[in-house]
C-alpha positions as CSV (number, residue, x, y, z in Angstrom):
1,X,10.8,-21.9,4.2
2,X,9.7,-18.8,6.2
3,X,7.2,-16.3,5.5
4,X,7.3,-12.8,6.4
5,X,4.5,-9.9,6.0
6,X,4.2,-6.8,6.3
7,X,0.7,-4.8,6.3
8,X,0.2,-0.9,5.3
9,X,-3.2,0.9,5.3
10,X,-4.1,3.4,2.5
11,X,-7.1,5.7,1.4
12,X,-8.0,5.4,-2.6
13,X,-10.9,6.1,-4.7
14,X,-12.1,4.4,-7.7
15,X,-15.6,4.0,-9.9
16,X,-15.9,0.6,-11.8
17,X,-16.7,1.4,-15.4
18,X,-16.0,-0.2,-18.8
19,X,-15.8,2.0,-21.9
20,X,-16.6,-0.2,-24.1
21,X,-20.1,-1.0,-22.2
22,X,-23.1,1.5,-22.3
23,X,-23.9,3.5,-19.4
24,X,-26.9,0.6,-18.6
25,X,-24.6,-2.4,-19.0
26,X,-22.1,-0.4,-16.2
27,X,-24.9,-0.2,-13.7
28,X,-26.2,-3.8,-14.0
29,X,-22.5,-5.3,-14.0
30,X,-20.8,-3.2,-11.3
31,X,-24.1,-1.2,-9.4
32,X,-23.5,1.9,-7.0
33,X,-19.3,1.1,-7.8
34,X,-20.0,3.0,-11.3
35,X,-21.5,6.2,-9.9
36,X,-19.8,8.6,-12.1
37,X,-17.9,10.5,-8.9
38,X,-16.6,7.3,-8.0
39,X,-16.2,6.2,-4.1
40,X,-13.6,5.5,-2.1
41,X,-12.1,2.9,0.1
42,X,-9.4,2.2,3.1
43,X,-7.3,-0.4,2.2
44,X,-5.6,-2.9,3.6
45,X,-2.6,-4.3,1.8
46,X,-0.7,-7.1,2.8
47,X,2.9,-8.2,1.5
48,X,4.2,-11.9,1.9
49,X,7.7,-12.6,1.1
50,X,8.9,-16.3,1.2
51,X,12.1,-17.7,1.4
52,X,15.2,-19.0,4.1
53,X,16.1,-17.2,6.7
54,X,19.8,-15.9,6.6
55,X,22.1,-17.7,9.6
56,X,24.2,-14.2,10.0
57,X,20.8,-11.6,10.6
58,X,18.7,-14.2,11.8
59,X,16.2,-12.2,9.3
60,X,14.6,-13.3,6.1
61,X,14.4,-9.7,5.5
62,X,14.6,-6.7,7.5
63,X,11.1,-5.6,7.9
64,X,11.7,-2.1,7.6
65,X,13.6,-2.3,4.6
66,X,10.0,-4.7,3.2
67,X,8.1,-1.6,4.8
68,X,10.4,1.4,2.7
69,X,9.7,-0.7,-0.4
70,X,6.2,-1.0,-0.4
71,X,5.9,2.5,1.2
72,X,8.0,4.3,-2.5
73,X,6.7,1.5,-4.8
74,X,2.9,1.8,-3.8
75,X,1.7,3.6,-0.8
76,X,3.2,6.6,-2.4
77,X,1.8,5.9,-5.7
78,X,-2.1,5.3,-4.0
79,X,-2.5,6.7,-1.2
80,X,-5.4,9.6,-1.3
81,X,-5.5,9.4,-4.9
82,X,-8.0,8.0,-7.5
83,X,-7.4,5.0,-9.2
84,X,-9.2,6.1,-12.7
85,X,-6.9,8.6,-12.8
86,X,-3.8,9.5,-10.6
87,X,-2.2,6.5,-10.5
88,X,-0.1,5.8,-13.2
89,X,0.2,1.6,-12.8
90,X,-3.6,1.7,-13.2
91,X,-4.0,3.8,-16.5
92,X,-6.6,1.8,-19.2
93,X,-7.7,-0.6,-16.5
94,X,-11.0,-1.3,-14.8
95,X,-10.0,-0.9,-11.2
96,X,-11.3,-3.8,-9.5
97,X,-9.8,-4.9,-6.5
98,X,-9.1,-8.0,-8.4
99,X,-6.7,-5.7,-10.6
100,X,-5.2,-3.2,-8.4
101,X,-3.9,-6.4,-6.9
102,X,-2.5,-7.4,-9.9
103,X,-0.8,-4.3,-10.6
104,X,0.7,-3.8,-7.2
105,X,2.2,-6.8,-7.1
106,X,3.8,-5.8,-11.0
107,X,5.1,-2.7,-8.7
108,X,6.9,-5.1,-6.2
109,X,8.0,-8.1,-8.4
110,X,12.0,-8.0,-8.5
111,X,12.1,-5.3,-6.3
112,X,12.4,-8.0,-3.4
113,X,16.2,-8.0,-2.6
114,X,15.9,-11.2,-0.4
115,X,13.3,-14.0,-0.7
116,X,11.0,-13.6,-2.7
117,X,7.4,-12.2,-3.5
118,X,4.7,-15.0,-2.1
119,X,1.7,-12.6,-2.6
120,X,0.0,-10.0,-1.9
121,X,-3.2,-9.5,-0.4
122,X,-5.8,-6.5,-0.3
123,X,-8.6,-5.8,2.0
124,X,-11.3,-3.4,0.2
125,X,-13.4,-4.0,2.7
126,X,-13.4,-5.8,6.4
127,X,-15.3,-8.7,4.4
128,X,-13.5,-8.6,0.9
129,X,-10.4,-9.2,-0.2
130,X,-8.2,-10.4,-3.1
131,X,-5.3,-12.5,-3.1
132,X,-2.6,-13.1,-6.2
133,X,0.4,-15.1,-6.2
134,X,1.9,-14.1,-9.5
């Protein structure tokens, strides 16, 4: 078994805020991240796909082929847009980097053509970052 990533770098914004919470409850649970004008973040995502590598390419999977999925299924969908309410995986969900996550990975899943999806993995900040494995 081989593993293969790739990493891309985008610029999103987002506020953390639940509806169903009052205005106080927002502010104690997710602090400055609920300011009503949002904030933004670079990002660093990282893509892991697993599997055998293929005796006539020598490749798991072409790189550049990993790097023009990711780049239509997501970085075209994020990039310099606001998660609350541009991007159209995220609608009616709190976006924590726990769930953008999430939802990237639903962008990827089967879209893999060899190997397949190990994880992904995103950098909100140079100290913080999520991981999900499906």
């Amino acid at each position: 078994m081989i593993y293969i990533t790739r990493r891309e770098v985008f610029a999103a914004s987002h506020r953390l805020y639940n509806p169903d919470l009052s205005e106080e409850e927002n502010e104690l649970i997710y602090d400055k991240c609920a300011n009503p004008y949002g904030h933004g973040h670079n990002y660093i995502l990282e893509v892991v796909v697993a599997g055998e590598i293929d005796p006539r390419t020598g490749y798991l999977l072409d790189l550049k082929e990993l790097k023009k999925i990711i780049k239509e299924n997501v970085i075209a969908k994020v990039d310099h847009r606001h998660f609350n309410f541009d991007v159209d995986f995220m609608k009616g969900i709190i976006p924590t980097a726990e769930n953008i996550c999430i939802g990237i990975w639903n962008q990827l899943a089967g879209k893999i053509p060899a190997g397949k999806l190990h994880s992904v993995k995103l950098y909100e900040t140079e100290n913080n970052y999520v991981e999900y494995k499906g």
